[in-house]
C-alpha positions, 0 to 999 in steps of 0.5 A, spaced: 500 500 500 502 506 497 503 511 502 497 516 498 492 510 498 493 510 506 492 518 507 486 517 503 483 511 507 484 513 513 482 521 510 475 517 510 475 513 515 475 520 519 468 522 518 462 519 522 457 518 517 463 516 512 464 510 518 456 510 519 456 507 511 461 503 512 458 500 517 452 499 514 455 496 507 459 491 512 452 487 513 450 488 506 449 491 499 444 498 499 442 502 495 444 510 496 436 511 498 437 506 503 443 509 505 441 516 506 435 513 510 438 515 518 442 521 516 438 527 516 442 530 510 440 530 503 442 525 498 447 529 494 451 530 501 450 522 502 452 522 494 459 527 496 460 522 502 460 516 498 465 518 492 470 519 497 469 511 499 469 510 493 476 514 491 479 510 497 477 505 495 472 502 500 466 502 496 463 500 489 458 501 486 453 495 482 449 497 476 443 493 476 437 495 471 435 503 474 440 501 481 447 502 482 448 498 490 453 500 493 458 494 496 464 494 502 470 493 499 475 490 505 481 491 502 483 497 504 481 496 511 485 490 511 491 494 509 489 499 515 489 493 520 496 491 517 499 498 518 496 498 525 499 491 526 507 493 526 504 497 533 502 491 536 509 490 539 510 496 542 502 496 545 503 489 549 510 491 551 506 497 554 502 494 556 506 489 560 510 494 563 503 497 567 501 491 569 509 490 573 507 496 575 501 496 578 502 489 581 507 494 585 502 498 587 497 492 590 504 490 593 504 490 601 510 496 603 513 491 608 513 485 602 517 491 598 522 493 603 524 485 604 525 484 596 530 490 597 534 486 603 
């Protein structure tokens, strides 16, 4: 994945009712009327709203007799959860230096002043 391509993907993530549509595609296709239905904006909003999915990569759209549904495409998703993933490492290890010490912190003062003896 390009580094543009990441900026895009995660460009359009950072809006609600971008994650709202995604989240909605991910239980199906749907047209944008189906979309639009929970957002109380109009359709040409929802249609901005949904080229921007679409240049990242996120959606596409069908084309079925008058209807074009609109499907969730993963992969972008995928490469988002790979970049995060070279983190993952540095969070356990964080989280493992926490959780020392907070066993510190629930250690007795007594049973701290024996170790150091």
């Amino acid at each position: 994945m390009t580094e543009d391509h990441l900026d895009a993907t995660f460009a359009s993530l950072a809006d609600p009712t971008r994650r709202a549509i995604l989240a909605r595609l991910a239980q199906g296709e749907a047209t944008v009327n189906e979309l639009a239905e929970p957002f109380e904006m109009s359709l040409p909003a929802i249609s901005r709203h949904l080229k921007v999915l679409e240049r990242a990569g996120l959606i596409s759209r069908g084309r079925e007799a008058q209807w074009r549904p609109c499907r969730l495409e993963a992969g972008p998703l995928k490469d988002i959860a790979n970049w995060v993933e070279r983190y993952r490492r540095f969070w356990d290890q964080s989280f493992d230096r926490m959780a020392d010490y907070l066993k510190e912190l629930q250690t007795p003062r007594g049973d701290q002043d024996d170790r150091k003896n």
